[in-house]
Residue, then its C-alpha position, 0 to 999 in steps of 0.5 A: x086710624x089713617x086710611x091709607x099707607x104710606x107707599x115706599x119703593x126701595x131696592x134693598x130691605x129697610x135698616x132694621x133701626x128705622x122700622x121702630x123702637x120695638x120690633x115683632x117680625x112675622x115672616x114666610x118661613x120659606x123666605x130665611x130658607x131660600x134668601x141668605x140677604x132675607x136671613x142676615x136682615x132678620x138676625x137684627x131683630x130679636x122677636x120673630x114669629x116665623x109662619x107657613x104660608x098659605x090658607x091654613x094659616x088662617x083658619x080660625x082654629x088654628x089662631x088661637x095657639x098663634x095668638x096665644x105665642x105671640x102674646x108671650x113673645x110680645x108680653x115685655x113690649x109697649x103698645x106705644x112703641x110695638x111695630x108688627x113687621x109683616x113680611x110675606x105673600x097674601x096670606x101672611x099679610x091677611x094674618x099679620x095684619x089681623x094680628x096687628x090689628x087686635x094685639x094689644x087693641x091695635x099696634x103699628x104695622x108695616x107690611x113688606x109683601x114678598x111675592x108680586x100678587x100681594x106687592x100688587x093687589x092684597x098689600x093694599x085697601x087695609x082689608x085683613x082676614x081669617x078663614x071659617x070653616x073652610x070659608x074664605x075671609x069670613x071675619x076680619x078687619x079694615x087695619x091699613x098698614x101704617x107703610x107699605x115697602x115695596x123691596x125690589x131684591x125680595x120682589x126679584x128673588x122669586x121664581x119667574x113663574x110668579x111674575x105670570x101668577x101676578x100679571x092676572x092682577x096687573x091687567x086688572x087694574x089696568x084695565x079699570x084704570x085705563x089711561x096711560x097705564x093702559x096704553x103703555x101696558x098694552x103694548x108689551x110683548x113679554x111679561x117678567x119680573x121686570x115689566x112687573x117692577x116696571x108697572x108696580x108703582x103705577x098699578x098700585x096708585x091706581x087700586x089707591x084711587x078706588x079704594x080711597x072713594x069706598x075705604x071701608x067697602x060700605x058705597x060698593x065702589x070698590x066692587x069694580x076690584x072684583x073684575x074677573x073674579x066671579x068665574x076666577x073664583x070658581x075655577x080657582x077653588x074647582x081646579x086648586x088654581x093659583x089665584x092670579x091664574x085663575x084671575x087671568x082666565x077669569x077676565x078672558x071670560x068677562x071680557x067676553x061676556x061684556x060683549x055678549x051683553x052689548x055693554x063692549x061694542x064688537x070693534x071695541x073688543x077687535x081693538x083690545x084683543x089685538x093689543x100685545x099684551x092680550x096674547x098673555x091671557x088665558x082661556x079656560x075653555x081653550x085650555x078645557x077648564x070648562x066643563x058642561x057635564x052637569x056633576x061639573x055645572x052642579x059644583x060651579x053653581x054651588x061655587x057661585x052661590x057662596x059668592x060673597x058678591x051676591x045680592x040676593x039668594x041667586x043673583x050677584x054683581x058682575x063688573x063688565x067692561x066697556x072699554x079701558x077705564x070703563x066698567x059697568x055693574x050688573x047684577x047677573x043670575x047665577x043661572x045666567x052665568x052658567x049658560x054663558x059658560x055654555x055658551x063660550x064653550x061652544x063658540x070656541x067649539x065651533x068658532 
């Protein structure tokens, strides 16, 4: 199996003849619906599994009648010439994926993510996935795609509202990477689809550096992918936020931290707070997502613990930063988490 895909950058959807010999498409639903270029491209191919997206998708529960469909629909194929065609958003890629990897012990998959936080973060690193018991990716698989096309007419088809949705992940990696991704993302004073496609290729390579030191997520490199994650998750779950949303609160969170635990000098954090581009993100206590009430503190804690980032019963990695192209792991109580909650609370309270 490789261990990296095979990136491709393409204004328009493939020619269907070129994808392979025999084809199972699994798509958004949505797509056929709101792209009439998406519905004629999908006519040439005669398997098609269409599927809503979202977590619901991949609740184990539910996959066994889709693994059963698609079994049928794929009984008169040939595992050496089967590709799965996937395209879609983060939770068709993690159930396409899945599928890919286990149908027929593993057939060829190509992936074409259709919103900018999978064509940015989720389509890359190989890691599929399903949902147990309400819990998110409890069980799946390391399965890389084979090629990863990145289409910009589906990428810009989508409402403007999703370009913001995947700058959180966007500013991540540039802030892991450093550098001229950096610098150069820096200094922008609008983000649109337009400075996403812009940034795209450079973004992508750059989550292609960390994932090709730990591919199989054993050395605990890749963890510094998790920036701005730990609070994201909490108030992604706690207040029903769109992921890159709560990401982009999450690393305004982080940031701050890093310098509360002297690992950002203060004229560091002077200098990355002024740049243009900071004005894009978000504070969760500027925006009162952060509660102190102790029913709130009490569901924030019980968030945390389920973290599948911790170490030990009440202690989990955290990645600070110390500067663009400097992160730093620690391992943080949840305790201690909780009271710089607090304490970001009152110094936005009180300046």
């Amino acid at each position: 199996m490789k261990l990296q895909s095979t990136l491709v950058f393409s204004n328009e959807l493939p020619p269907v003849k070129k994808l392979g010999e025999e084809i199972l498409l699994i798509y958004d639903q949505i797509l056929a619906q709101k792209s009439p270029s998406f519905g004629k491209w999908a006519k040439g191919i005669s398997l098609k599994y269409p599927v809503k997206a979202g977590e619901h998708l991949k609740d184990i529960e539910q996959f066994p009648r889709h693994i059963k469909a698609i079994t049928k629909l794929t009984e008169q194929t040939s595992v050496k010439k089967l590709t799965v065609v996937v395209v879609g958003g983060g939770s068709v890629g993690d159930f396409g994926g899945f599928v890919a990897s286990i149908l027929k012990r593993g057939v060829r998959l190509i992936n074409i993510p259709s919103t900018w936080l999978a064509a940015i973060d989720s389509a890359h690193g190989g890691k599929t996935a399903l949902n147990v018991g309400g819990a998110k990716n409890q069980i799946g698989t390391f399965y890389p795609a084979d090629q990863i096309i990145m289409v910009r007419t589906v990428l810009m088809a989508q409402p403007e509202a999703r370009a913001f949705e995947g700058f959180g992940e966007l500013i991540k990696i540039s802030l892991i990477e450093g550098g001229k991704l950096w610098s150069s993302l820096a200094k922008e004073k609008q983000i649109n689809s337009k400075t996403l496609w812009k940034y795209l290729e450079a973004a992508v390579h750059a989550k292609y550096k960390v994932v090709a030191k730990d591919p199989h997520e054993k050395k605990g490199i890749r963890h510094v992918l998790n920036l701005g994650h730990t609070i994201g998750h909490v108030l992604e779950s706690h207040y029903e936020l769109p992921h890159g949303i709560a990401i982009n609160y999450g690393l305004n969170f982080a940031l701050r931290f890093s310098v509360q635990k002297k690992v950002m000098k203060p004229a560091e954090a002077s200098r990355l707070f002024g740049e243009p581009v900071m004005g894009f993100l978000l504070s969760p206590l500027r925006d009162d997502l952060i509660s102190v009430k102790s029913s709130d503190l009490a569901e924030y804690r019980r968030l945390l613990l389920s973290d599948k980032k911790k170490t030990k019963a009440a202690t989990l990695r955290f990645v600070f930063v110390k500067k663009p192209g400097k992160t730093v792991i620690q391992e943080v109580t949840v305790d201690d988490l909780l009271i710089e909650l607090c304490r970001q609370r009152e110094e936005e309270l009180h300046g």
